[in-house]
N, C-alpha and C positions, 0 to 999 in steps of 0.2 A: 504493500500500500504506500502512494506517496504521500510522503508528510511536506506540510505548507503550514511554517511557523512563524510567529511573532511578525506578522507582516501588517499593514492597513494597502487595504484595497477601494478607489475610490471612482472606478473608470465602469463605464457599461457591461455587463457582463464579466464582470472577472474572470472567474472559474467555472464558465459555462462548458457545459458537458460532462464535469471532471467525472470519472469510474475510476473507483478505487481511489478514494482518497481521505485522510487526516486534515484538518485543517484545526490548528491548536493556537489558542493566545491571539487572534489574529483581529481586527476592528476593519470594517465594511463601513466607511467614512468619510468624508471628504471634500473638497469643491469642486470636482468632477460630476456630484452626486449622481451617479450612475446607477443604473437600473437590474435586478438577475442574478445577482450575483452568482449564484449557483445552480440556475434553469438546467432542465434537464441533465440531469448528475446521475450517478447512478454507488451506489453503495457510500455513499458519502458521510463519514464520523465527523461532529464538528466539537469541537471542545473550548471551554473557557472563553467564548468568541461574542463579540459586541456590534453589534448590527443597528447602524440609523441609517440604514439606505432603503428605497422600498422593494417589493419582490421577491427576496433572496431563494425561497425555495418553490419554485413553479415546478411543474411536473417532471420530480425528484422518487426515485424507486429504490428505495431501501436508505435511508437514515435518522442519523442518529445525534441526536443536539443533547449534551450536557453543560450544564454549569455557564447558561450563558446570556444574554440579556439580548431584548430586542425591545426597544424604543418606540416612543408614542409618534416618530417618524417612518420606526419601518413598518408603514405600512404593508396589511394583504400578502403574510409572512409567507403564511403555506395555503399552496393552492394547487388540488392537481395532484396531491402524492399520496405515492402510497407506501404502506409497512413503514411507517415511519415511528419512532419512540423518542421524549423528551424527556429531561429528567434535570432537577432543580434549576430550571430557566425562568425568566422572567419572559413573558409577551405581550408587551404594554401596547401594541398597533393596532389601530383598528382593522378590523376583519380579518384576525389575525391564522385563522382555520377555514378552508371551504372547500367542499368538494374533496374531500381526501377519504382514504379507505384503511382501514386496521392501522389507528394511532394509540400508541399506550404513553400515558401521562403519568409521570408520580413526581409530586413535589414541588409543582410549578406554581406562579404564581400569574396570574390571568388580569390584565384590566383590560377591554376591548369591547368596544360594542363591536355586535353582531357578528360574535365568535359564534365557530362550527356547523355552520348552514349546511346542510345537505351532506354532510360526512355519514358516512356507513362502517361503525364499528371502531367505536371509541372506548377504552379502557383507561378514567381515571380515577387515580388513589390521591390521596393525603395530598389534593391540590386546594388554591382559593382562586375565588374568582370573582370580578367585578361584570355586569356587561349590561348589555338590552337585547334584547330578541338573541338570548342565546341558545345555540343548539338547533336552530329552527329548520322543521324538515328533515332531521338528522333520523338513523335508524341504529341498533344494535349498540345502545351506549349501556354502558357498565361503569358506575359511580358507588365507588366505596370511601367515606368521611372527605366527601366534599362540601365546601364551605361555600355559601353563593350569594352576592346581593348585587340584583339588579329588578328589571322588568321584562316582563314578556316573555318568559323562559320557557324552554323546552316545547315550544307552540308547534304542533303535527308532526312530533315524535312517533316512532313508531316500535316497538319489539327489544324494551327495554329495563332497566332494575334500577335499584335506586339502594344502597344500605348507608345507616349512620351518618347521614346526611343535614345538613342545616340551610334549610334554601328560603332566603328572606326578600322573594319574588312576586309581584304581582302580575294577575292574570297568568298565571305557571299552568301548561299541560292542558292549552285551549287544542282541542281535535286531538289530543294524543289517541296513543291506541295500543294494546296490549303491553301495558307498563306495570311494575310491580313495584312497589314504595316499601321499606320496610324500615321500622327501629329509626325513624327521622323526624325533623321539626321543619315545618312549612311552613309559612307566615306569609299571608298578602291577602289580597280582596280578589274575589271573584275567581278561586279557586279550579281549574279542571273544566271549566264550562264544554258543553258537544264532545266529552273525549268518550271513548267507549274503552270495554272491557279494561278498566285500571281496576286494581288490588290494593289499599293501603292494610298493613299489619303493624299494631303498637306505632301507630304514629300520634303525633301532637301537631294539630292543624288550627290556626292563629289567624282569625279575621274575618270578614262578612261575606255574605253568599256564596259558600262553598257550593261547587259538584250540584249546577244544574245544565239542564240536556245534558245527562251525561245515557248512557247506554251501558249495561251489565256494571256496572259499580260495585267494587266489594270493599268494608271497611273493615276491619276486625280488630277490634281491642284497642280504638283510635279515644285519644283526647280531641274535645271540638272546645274552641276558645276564644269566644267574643263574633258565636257563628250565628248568625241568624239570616232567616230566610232560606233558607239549606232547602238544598236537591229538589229545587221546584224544577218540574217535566221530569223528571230522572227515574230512573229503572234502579231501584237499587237496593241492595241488601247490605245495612248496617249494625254493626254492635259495638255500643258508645260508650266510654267508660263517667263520661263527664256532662255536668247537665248542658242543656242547649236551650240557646235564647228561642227562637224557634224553626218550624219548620213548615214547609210550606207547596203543597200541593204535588207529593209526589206522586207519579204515574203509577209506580208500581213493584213490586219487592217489600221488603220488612224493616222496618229501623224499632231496634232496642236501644232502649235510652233513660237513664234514670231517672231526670228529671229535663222536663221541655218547659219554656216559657207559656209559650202559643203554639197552636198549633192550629195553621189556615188551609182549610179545604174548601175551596170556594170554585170548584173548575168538577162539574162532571164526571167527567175521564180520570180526578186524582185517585186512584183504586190503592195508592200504596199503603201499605200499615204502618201506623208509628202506636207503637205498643209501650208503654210509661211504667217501668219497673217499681218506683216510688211516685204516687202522686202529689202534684205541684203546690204548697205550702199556704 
């Protein structure tokens, strides 16, 4: 493999093409400000490496970024790639993921609107993240204790998990679709709206109008907190551990719940059961 050390590159495509290659200690910088750095590459390592240029990694197949920082100038970092793995980097650019396929994350730290749009098959651990409309359209993501505060997140997800999670999002998992939440904490307004067949287990869910159109819904063993108006149009089968301000005209399914505020049936068609373990004081 060829190694490319302690260099600054600052001209249009630097190391366009490179296969097989180290690029260590090295800054992507300059008044050239050039575009690519690394555009179609191919097994490319990049290590301890600082990037304020935009582009760097366009349709790049097989690498590998550690320990390395990309700036609220490089722009639209990755785009294009695939098998790629990052590990304690910063990605401060906007739109900093898209379009890419089997990416595994541990330890990064994310500020970017309108990170990972359309990505299939994301694996991350023990990262944070900042953004807006993040994830969106994205399929096969695997998030274990990740940290999140933005808006608009996870919107038309599809065939995904979620563990140990803290995501303090608004409007989060609008149209998602066969999504599993487990052992996490949610926080925003307007929760899951039109998603179908989601799962939460032992979650804790923070804010108003949770999980309506939603389609097959399962909650199990969930904290609801500061939730009213919940799962109005919704198909859903719930079991609450915590009382709810209220609920409000579901289609259809069962919700157990200890104690409910209100509870509004004013729609015909609301056939669902909210069945009151202790009644309301």
């Amino acid at each position: 493999m060829q190694t490319v050390e302690n260099k600054t590159f600052d001209e249009e495509r630097a190391l366009y093409g490179a296969n097989g290659i180290l690029v260590k200690n090295c800054r992507f910088d300059g008044p050239a400000d050039g575009e690519s750095a690394l555009k179609e590459g191919r097994a490319v390592c990049v290590e301890g490496c600082y990037f304020n240029l935009r582009y760097p990694f366009w349709h790049v197949e097989g690498l590998k970024i550690t320990d390395s920082q990309m700036t609220e100038l490089c722009r639209a970092a990755l785009w294009y790639s695939r098998n790629v793995a990052i590990t304690d980097t910063k990605l401060h650019g906007i739109k900093a993921l898209r379009e890419c396929g089997e990416v595994r994350m541990r330890g990064c730290d994310i500020i970017s609107p309108e990170f990972g749009w359309s990505v299939q098959g994301v694996d991350m651990q023990d990262c944070k993240a900042e953004s807006e409309y993040f994830m969106m359209r994205s399929s096969r993501l695997q998030f274990q204790n990740v940290r999140l505060k933005g808006k608009y997140s996870f919107q038309y997800i599809e065939e995904s998990a979620f563990d140990d999670c803290v995501l303090d999002t608004k409007d989060a998992f609008w149209h998602a679709k066969d999504v599993v939440i487990r052992n996490s904490v949610i926080k925003g307004e307007y929760l899951a709206w039109y998603s179908e067949n989601i799962t939460l287990e032992n979650c804790k869910i923070i804010g108003t109008q949770p999980f309506c159109y939603c389609k097959r819904l399962k909650l199990v063993n969930c904290e609801m907190i500061d939730a009213d108006l919940c799962f109005e149009r919704s198909d859903v089968e719930a079991t609450i551990a915590t009382p709810v301000v209220s609920i409000k005209n579901p289609l259809s399914g069962r919700i157990l719940v200890p104690k409910v505020g209100e509870i509004i049936l004013d729609l015909p068609e609301a056939k669902g059961e909210v069945i009151v373990e202790k009644p309301c004081g």
